[in-house]
N, C-alpha and C positions, 0 to 999 in steps of 0.2 A: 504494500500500500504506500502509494506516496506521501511525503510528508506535508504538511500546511504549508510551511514554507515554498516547499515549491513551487507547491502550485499556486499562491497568492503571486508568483514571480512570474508564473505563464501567463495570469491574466492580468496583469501591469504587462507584460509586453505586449499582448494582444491588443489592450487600450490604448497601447502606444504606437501601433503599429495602423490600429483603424484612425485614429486620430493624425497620425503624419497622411495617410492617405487619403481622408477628408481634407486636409488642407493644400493638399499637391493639387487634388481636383479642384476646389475654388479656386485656387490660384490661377488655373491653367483656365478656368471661365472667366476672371477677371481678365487675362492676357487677353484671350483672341477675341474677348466683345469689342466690338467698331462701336464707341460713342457715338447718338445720333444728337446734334444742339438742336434745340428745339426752335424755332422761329412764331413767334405771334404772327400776328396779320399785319399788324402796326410794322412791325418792325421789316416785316420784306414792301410794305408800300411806300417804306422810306425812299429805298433806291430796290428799285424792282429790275432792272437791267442786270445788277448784281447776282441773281439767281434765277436767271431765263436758263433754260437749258440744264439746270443743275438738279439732284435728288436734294429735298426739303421736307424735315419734320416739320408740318406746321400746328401752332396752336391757336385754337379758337370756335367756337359756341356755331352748329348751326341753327340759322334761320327757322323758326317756326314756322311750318308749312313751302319752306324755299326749294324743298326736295321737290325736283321733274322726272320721274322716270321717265316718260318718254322722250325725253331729251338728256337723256342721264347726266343731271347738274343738279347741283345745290349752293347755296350761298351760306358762306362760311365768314361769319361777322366777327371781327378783332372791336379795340374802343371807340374809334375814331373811323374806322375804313374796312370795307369788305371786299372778299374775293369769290369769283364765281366760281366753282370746281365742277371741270367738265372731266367725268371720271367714263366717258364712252371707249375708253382706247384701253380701258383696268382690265385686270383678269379677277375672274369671279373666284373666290376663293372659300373655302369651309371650312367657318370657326369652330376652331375646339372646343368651345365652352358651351356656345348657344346651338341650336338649330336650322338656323339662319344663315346666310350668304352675306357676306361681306365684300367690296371692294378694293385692289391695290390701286391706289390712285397715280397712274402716272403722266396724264397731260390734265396741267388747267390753264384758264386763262383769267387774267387779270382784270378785272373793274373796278373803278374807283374814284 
């Protein structure tokens, strides 16, 4: 029969060993995530030239009832200025969480 000691010594390694392996793994999630900066509405209708063409996290509230699906837009309102988002060119996508279809939004255009 093994002794107490010993084995209170397997399982301090063991903790030690799932524990450095929990932190290798975060670590290695912290590395390879791409930061996305988030952009308000305000803040891209500053200088909107500056992010023609570019992938953009944006932030901000849509419109109440501004959703077209037959024209697949919606109007996406920041404090002071709104942008129209033509989401017709997205790929439909299925959310993990809900039931529901989501859009990637990748061509809008500007109003303001």
């Amino acid at each position: 029969m093994p002794s107490r000691i010993n084995v209170e010594l397997t399982r301090g390694k063991r903790l030690v060993i799932v524990l450095l392996t929990f932190t290798i793994i975060i670590s290695l999630m912290f590395i390879t995530i791409r930061p996305q900066i988030q952009y308000s509405v305000d803040e891209i209708m500053q200088s909107p030239d500056d992010f023609e063409n570019t992938e953009v996290f944006i932030r901000g509230e849509v419109m109440k009832n501004s959703i077209d699906y037959e024209n697949m837009t919606f109007q996406l309102n920041g404090t002071n200025n709104y942008l129209i988002i033509d989401y017709s060119k997205s790929q439909k996508v299925r959310s993990g969480l809900v039931w529901d279809y989501s859009y990637l939004t990748t061509s809008w255009d500007i109003v303001g």
